[in-house]
C-alpha positions in Angstrom: 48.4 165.3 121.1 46.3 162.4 119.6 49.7 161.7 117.3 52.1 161.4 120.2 49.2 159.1 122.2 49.4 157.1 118.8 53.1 156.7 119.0 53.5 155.7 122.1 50.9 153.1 121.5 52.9 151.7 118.6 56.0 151.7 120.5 54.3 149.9 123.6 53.3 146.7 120.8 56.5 146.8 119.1 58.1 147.0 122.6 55.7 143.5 123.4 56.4 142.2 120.2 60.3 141.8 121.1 59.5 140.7 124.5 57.6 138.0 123.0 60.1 137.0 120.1 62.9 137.3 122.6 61.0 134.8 125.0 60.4 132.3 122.3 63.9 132.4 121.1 64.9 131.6 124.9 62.9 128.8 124.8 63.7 127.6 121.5 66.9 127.0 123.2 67.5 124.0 125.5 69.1 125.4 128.3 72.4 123.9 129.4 72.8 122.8 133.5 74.3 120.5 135.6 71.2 118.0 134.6 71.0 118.7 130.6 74.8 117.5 130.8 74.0 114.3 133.1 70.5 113.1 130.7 73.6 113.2 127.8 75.0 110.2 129.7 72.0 108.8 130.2 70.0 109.1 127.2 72.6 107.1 124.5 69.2 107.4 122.1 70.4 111.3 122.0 74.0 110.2 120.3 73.0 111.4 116.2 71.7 115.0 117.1 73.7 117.6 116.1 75.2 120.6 118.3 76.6 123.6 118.0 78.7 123.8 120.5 82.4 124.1 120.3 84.9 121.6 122.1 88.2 123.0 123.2 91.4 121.8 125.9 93.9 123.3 127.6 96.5 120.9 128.5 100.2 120.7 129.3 101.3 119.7 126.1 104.8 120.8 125.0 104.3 123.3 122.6 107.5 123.3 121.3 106.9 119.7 119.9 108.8 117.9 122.3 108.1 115.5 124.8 108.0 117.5 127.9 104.3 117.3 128.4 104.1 117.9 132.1 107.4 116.3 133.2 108.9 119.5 134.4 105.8 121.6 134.8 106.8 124.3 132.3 103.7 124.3 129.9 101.6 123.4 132.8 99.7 126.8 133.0 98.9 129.4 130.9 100.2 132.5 133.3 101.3 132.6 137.1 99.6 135.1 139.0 102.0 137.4 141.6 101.6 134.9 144.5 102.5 131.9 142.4 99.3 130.1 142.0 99.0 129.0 138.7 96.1 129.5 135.9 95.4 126.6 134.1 92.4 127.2 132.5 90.6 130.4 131.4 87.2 131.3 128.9 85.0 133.4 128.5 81.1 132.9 127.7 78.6 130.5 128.4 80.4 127.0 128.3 80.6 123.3 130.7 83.8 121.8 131.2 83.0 118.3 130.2 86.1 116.6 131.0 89.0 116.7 133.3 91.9 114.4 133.6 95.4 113.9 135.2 97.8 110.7 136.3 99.9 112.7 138.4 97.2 114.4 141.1 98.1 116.4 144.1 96.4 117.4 147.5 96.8 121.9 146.7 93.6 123.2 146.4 92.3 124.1 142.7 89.8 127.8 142.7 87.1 127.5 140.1 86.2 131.4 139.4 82.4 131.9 137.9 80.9 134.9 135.9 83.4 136.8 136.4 83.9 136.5 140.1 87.2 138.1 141.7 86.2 135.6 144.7 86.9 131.6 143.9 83.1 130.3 143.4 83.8 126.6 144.4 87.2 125.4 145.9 88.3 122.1 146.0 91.4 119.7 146.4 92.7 118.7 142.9 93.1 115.2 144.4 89.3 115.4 145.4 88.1 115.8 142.0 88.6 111.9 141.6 89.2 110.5 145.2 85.6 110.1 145.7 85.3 111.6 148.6 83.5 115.0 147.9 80.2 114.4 146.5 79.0 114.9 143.6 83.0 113.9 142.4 82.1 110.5 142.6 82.3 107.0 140.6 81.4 106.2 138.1 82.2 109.7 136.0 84.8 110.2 138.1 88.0 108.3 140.0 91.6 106.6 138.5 92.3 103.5 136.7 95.5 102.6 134.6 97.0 105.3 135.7 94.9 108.0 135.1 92.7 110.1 136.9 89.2 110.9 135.2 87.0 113.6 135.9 83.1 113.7 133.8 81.1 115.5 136.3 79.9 118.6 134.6 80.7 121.7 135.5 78.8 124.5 133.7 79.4 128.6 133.8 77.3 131.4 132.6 79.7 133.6 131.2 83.4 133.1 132.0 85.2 130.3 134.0 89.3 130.8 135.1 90.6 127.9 137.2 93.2 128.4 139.5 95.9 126.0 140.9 97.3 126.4 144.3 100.0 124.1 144.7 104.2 125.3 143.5 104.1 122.7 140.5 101.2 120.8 138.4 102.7 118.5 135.8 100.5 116.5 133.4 96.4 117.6 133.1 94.2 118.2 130.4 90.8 120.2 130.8 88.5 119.7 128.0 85.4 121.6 127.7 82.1 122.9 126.0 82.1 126.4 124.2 78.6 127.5 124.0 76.6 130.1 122.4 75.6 133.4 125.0 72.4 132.6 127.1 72.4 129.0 126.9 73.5 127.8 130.1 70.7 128.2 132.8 72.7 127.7 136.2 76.0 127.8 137.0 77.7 125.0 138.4 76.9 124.8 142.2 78.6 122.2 144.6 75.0 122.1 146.4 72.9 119.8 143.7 69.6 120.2 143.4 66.6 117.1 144.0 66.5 116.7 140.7 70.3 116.7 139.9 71.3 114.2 142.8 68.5 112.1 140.9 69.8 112.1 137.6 73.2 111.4 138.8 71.9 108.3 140.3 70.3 107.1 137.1 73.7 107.8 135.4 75.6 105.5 138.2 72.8 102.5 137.7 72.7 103.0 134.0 76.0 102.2 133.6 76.2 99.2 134.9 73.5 97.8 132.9 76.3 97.2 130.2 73.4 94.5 128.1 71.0 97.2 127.9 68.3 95.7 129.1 65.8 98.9 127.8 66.1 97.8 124.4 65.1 94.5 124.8 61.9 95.3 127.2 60.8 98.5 124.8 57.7 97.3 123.1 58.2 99.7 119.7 61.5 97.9 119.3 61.3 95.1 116.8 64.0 92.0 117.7 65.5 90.6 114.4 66.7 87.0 115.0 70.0 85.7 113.1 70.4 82.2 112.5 72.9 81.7 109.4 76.2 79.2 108.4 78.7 81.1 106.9 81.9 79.3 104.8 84.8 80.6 103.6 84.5 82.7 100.8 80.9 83.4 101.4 78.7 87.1 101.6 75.9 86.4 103.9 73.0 88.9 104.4 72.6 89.1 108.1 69.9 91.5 107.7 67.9 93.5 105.4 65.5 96.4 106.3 63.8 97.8 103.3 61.5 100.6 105.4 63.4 103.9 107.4 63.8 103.7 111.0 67.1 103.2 113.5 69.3 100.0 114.8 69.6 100.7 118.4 71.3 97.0 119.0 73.5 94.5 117.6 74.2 91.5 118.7 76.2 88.3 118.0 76.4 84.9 120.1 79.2 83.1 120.8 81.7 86.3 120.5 84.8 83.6 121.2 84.7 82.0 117.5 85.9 85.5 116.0 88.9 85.2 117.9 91.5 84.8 115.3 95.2 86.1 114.3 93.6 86.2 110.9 90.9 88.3 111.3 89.0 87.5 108.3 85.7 88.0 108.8 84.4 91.7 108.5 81.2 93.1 109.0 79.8 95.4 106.3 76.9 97.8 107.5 75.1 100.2 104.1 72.8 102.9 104.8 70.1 103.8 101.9 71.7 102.2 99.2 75.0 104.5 99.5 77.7 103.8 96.9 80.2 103.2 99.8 79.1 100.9 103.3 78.6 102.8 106.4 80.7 100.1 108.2 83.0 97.6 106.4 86.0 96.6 108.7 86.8 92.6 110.2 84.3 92.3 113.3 87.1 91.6 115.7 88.3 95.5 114.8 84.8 97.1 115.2 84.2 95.2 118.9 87.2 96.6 120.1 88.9 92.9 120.2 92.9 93.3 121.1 95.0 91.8 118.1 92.3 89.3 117.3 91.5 88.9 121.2 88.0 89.7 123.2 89.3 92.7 125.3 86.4 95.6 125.4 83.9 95.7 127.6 82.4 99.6 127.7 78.9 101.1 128.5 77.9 100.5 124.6 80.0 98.9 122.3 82.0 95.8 123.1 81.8 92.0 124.5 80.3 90.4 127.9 79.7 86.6 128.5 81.0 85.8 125.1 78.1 87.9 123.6 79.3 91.1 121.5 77.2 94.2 121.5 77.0 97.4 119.8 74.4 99.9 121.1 75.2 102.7 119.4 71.8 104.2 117.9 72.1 104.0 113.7 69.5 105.7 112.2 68.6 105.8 108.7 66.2 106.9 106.0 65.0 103.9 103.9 66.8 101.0 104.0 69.6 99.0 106.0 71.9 96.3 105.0 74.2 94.3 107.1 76.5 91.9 105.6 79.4 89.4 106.7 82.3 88.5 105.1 84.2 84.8 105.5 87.2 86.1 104.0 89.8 83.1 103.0 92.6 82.3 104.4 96.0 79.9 104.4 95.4 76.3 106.5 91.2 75.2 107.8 88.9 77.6 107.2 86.2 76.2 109.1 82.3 77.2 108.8 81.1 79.3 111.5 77.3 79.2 113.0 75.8 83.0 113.5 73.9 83.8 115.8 72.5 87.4 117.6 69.7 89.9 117.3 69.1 93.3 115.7 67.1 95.5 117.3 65.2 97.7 114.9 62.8 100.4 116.1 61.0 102.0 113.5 61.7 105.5 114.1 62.7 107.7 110.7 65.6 109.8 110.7 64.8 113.5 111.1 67.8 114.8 108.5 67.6 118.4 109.8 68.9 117.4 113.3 70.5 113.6 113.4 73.1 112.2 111.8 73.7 108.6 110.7 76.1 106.3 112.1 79.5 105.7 110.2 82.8 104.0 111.3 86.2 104.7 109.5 88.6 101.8 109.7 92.0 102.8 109.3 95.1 100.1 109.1 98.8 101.8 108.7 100.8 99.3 108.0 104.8 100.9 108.6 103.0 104.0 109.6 105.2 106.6 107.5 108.0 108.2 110.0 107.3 112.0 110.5 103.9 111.5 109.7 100.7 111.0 112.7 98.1 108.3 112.3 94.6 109.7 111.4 91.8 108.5 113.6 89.5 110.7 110.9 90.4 113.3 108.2 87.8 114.7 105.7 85.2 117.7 104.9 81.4 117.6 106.0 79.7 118.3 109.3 78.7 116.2 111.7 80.2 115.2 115.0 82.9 112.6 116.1 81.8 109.9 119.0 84.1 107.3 119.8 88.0 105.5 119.2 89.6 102.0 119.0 93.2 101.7 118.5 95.4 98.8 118.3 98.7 99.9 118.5 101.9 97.6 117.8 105.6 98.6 117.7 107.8 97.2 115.0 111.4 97.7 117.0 111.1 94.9 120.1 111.4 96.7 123.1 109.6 99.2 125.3 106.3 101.2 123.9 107.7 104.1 123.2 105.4 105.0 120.3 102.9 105.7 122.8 104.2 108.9 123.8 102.8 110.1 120.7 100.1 112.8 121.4 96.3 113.2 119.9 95.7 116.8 117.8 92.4 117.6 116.7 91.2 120.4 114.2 87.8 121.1 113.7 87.2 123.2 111.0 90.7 124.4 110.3 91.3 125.0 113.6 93.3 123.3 116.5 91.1 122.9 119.1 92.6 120.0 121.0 96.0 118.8 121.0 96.7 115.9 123.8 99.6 114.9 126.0 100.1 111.4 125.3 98.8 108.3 124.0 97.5 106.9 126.8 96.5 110.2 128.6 93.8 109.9 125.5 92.4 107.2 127.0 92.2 108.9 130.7 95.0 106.0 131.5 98.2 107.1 132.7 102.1 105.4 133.0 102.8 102.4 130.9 104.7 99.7 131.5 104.3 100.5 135.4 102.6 98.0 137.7 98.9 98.5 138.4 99.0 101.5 135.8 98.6 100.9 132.0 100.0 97.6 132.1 97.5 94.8 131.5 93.6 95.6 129.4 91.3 96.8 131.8 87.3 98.3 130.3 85.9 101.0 131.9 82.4 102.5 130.7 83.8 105.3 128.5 87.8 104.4 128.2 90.4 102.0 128.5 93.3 99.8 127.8 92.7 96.9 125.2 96.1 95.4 126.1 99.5 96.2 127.2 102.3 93.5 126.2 106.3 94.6 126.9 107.5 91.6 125.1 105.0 91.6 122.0 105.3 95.6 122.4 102.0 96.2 121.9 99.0 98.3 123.8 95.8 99.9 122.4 92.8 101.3 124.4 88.8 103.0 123.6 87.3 106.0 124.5 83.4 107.5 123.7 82.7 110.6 123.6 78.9 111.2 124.8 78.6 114.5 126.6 82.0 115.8 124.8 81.3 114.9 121.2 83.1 116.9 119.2 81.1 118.5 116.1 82.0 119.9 112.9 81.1 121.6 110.3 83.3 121.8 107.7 86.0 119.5 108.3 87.9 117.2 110.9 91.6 116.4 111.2 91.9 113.7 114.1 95.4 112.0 114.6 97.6 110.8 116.9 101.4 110.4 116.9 103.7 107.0 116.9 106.6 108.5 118.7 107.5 111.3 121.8 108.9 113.5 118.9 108.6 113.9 115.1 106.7 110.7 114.9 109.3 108.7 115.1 108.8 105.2 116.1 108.3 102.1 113.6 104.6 101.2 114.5 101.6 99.4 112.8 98.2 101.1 113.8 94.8 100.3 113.3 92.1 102.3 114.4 88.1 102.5 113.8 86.7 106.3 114.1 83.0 106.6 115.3 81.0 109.5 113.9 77.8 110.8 113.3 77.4 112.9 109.9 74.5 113.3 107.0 77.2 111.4 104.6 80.4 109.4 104.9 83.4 111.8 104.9 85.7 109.0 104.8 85.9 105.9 103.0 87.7 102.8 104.7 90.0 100.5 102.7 88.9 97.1 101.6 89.9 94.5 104.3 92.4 92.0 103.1 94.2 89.4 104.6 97.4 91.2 104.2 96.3 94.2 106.5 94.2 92.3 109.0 96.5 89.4 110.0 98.0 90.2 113.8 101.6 91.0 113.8 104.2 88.5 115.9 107.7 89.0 116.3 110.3 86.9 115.9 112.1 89.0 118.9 110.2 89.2 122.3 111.5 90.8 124.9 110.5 90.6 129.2 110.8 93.3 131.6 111.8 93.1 135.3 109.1 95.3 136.0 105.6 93.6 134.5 107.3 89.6 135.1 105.3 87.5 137.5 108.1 85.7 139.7 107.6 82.5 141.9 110.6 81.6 144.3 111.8 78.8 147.1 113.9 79.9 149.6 115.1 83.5 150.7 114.6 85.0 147.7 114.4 89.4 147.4 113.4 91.5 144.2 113.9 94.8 144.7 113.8 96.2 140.8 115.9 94.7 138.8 117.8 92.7 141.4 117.1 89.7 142.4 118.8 88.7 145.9 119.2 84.7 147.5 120.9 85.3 150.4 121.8 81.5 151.1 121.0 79.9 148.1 117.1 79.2 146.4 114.9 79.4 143.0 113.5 82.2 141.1 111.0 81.0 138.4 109.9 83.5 135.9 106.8 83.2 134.7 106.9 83.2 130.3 103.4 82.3 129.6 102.6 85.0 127.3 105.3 84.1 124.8 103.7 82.5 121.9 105.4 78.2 121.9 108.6 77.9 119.8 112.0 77.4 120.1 114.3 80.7 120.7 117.2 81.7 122.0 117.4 83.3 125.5 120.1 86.6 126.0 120.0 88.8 129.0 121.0 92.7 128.8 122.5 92.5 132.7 124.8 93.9 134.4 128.0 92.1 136.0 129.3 93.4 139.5 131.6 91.8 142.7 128.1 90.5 143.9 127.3 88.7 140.9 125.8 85.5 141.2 126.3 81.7 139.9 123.0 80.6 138.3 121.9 77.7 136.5 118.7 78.2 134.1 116.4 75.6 134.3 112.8 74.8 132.3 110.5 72.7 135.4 113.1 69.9 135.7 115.8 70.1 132.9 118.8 72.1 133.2 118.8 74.4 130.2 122.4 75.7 130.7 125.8 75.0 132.4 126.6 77.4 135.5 127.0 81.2 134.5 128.6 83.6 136.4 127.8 87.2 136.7 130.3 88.6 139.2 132.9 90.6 138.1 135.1 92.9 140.1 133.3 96.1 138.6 130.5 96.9 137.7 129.8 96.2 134.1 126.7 96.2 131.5 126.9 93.7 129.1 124.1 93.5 126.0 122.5 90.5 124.9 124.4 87.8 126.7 123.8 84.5 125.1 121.7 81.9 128.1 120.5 79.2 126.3 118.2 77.6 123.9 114.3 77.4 124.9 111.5 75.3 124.3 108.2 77.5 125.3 105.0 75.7 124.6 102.0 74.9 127.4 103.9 72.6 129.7 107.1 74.3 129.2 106.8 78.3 130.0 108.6 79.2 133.0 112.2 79.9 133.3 114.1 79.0 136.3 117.0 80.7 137.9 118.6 78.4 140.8 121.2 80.6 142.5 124.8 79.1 144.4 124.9 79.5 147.8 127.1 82.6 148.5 126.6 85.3 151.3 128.9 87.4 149.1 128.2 86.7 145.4 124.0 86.6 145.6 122.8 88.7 143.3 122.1 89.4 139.5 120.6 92.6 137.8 118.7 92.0 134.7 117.3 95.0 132.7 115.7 92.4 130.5 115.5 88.9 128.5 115.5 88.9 124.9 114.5 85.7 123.3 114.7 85.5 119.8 112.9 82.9 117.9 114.6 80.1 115.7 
């Protein structure tokens, strides 16, 4: 008896024991909500920790390897269910979806199923996740620009989440989202949000508009290091050296307008501890997101505002820092430039076992090889991957069809996110298309750098802060030039943000030879993206423009670079076709051209006349004949080739 009293006793402690050991292992782990997800956007001093968890997408990618991404709807869901709702997303576990995005949205309800719920948990319109009008969807993590529609309210699930489309067709979407280890998310996403949770969204919406940072600057452990150099061509300059471990949570330079340059040649070279290789080493204008040697990006950390450019990613590091720039020289003046701007240094060490330092891998394809994707960031380590800039510029004039290409990511070996297109990366949406992806446009965690038809160019940004994607083993991170088979002629130049105890990645050297901005010779202008000015009854209704009695049409050519070229139309000829002179201001360019024939007819590249484009001259005039009949011309687009 006293045996079996003694074995329950030690069953009892060992029983206690696991209690206890469970219950510190609970705590041990930060558990995930609605909140933990919103402090990630908040707390950008959080970017070099590590994580475990696993980012993954569904998306409507063509998984044939075509182009039909979402046009027709057919890999727009993984099954259909017997009453022809559709599921597009489905996974088990704990897990938040971080990230969902569309440019084509539509008013059918969307069921979000929970933890295994046979009941939809939370039902909303798709439209509504970005309309703004259903709280807590709301600006600024979510809503549209260039043509996408962004969604970065978090939506977190205990075990399981299956997401349910109502409507007969969905075209293009892409859901991204957290994978998480069992017991680590705390609540389950509810549409109700808690005191605290409405709180912390507000602090996101005001943080985020304080783009300069103001935190830094006020924190009293943060140590402001003053620059104040010359550089000339051909010169190194140290813009900083820290000889003691600590973190960079703020860069600065004045005067962000000198670097403007079709050159490009002068880089910024950033070495951590002494490494053999720098951290950072890439031409300035490339690592502040400038657009082909232009200021253009303007997000919630990195980028330029009133001519200052800023960088507040946190770099940590163990011992030392060194930050370097390089005049680089160049053909013609190479003028000496005065530097300016602040480090902010706070002297906070490194902990190795759970941050990683700060690295960014410049990548410049010149030709990019046909069949073959551009890498963002390919190499073997761990860490995690935090950020893009691409600069993207077609080598064949015409449309940006390169941009069709889609993003592919494998982490590890595996594919764990494979995109739709190249501006659906960037949460933008529909080049080429008025009031879409047409013109640069910043936005706190995306956006478009430029879009230019006749220099047929683009390039946009995009930060990853709640969606980081870790590894650890390896990365693969591309993206296509091409809507198939990667095969569009296409320079592109791209700097990689991540977090990682080494480099995985070594950048090039910058030369002039890969940094100097790429011109044409042949530039070609769009119906659709031309800025038109007119006297008299004058209509546009696509590519035809309509005087009913007579009048002007002045086209607006500001954005081709001065020169002389030659001007050709691809138009189309017709019974209503037109008599037009082309004039520049007040000199008749050409003699009268007629455009009427008595069918229709396309003809390519019909000689106009010669241009002179420089700041006075860069408009093109069409002065139309009076004729009820013949009125009209149809231009699919003008072609003018340098001399």
């Amino acid at each position: 008896m006293k045996n079996l009293k003694g074995k329950k006793v030690v069953f009892m402690i060992a029983m206690m024991l696991l209690y206890a050991s469970t219950s510190i292992v609970k705590a041990q782990i930060k558990q995930v909500s609605i909140n933990s997800e919103l402090e990630k956007m908040l707390t950008i001093a959080d970017l070099p920790k590590y994580t475990t968890a696993k980012i993954r997408q569904f998306s409507s990618y063509d998984t044939t390897g075509n182009n039909d991404d979402g046009f027709s709807g057919k890999y727009s869901f993984l099954r259909k269910n017997p009453d022809s709702s559709l599921v597009i997303f489905e996974a088990s576990g704990a897990g938040v979806i971080n990230r969902i995005w569309t440019p084509t949205p539509t008013n059918d309800s969307i069921d979000f199923y929970f933890d295994g719920s046979e009941k939809p948990s939370y039902t909303i319109k798709f439209s509504d996740l970005f309309s703004g009008k259903v709280y807590p969807f709301n600006l600024p993590l979510c809503g549209n620009q260039v043509g996408g529609y962004f969604c970065y309210f978090p939506i977190p699930y205990k075990n399981g989440c299956k997401v349910v489309f109502r409507g007969k067709k969905l075209e293009f979407y892409q859901i991204q989202y957290s994978n998480l280890s069992a017991g680590s998310v705390g609540k389950t996403f509810n549409g109700n949000l808690t005191k605290e949770e409405r709180e912390t969204l507000a602090k996101v919406a005001s943080s985020w508009n304080d783009i300069k940072n103001e935190k830094i600057s006020k924190d009293k452990n943060v140590q402001k290091l003053s620059i104040a150099k010359t550089i000339n061509a051909g010169q190194t300059i140290l813009l900083s050296s820290i000889l003691k471990g600590g973190r960079i949570v703020g860069f600065e330079l004045d005067n962000a307008k000198q670097y403007e340059s079709l050159t490009k040649q002068i880089d910024i070279k950033i070495t951590w501890d002494n490494e053999v290789e720098p951290a950072i080493y890439l031409p300035i204008t490339d690592f502040f997101g400038y657009a082909f040697g232009k200021i253009s990006m303007q997000s919630l950390i990195h980028g330029t505002k009133e001519n200052i450019n800023y960088c507040y990613f946190p770099m940590p590091f163990d011992k030392a820092a060194k930050i370097e720039m390089i005049y680089r020289t160049a053909g013609g003046k190479n003028e000496p430039l005065q530097v300016s701007g602040r480090i902010y240094y706070l002297p906070q060490v490194r902990n190795p076992k759970t941050e990683g330092k700060f690295y960014a891998y410049w990548n410049k394809d010149l030709q990019a090889p046909i069949g073959k994707p551009h890498t963002f960031l390919q190499g073997n380590g761990s860490g995690h991957y935090v950020g893009t800039i691409l600069q993207a510029q077609g080598l064949t004039p015409g449309m940006t069809l390169f941009f069709e290409g889609d993003d592919y990511t494998a982490i590890d070996g595996q594919t764990t996110v494979h995109g739709t297109g190249s501006e659906d990366y960037f949460n933008g949406g529909w080049y080429a298309l008025l009031d879409r992806w047409d013109r640069k446009m910043s936005l706190p965690l995306h956006g478009s750098l430029d879009y230019s038809l006749p220099f047929s160019r683009t390039g946009g940004y995009r930060l990853f802060l709640s969606d980081k994607m870790p590894f650890a083993k390896s990365i693969n991170h591309t993206i296509e030039h091409g809507p198939e088979n990667n095969n569009k002629p296409a320079d592109y130049t791209s700097v990689a943000f991540y977090y990682a105890p080494k480099s995985i990645a070594t950048s090039v050297v910058p030369t002039n030879k890969l940094s100097k901005v790429f011109l044409p010779d042949t530039l070609m202008v769009y119906p659709q993206l031309m800025n038109f000015s007119f006297n008299g009854n004058i209509t546009v209704d696509g590519n035809n423009l309509t005087a009913r009695n007579g009048g002007s049409l002045r086209i607006d050519l500001q954005e081709i670079p001065q020169g002389k070229y030659k001007l050709y139309l691809d138009v189309e000829t017709a019974p209503n076709g037109a008599d037009i002179v082309f004039w520049q201001r007040q000199t008749q360019v050409s003699k009268a051209i007629s455009f009427y024939n008595t069918t229709k007819k396309f003809e390519a590249k019909k000689f106009i006349c010669d241009l002179d484009i420089d700041e006075f001259r860069n408009t093109l005039t069409l002065q139309f004949k009076a004729d009820k009949e013949r009125n009209n011309i149809h231009i699919h687009r003008l072609i003018l080739i340098k001399k």
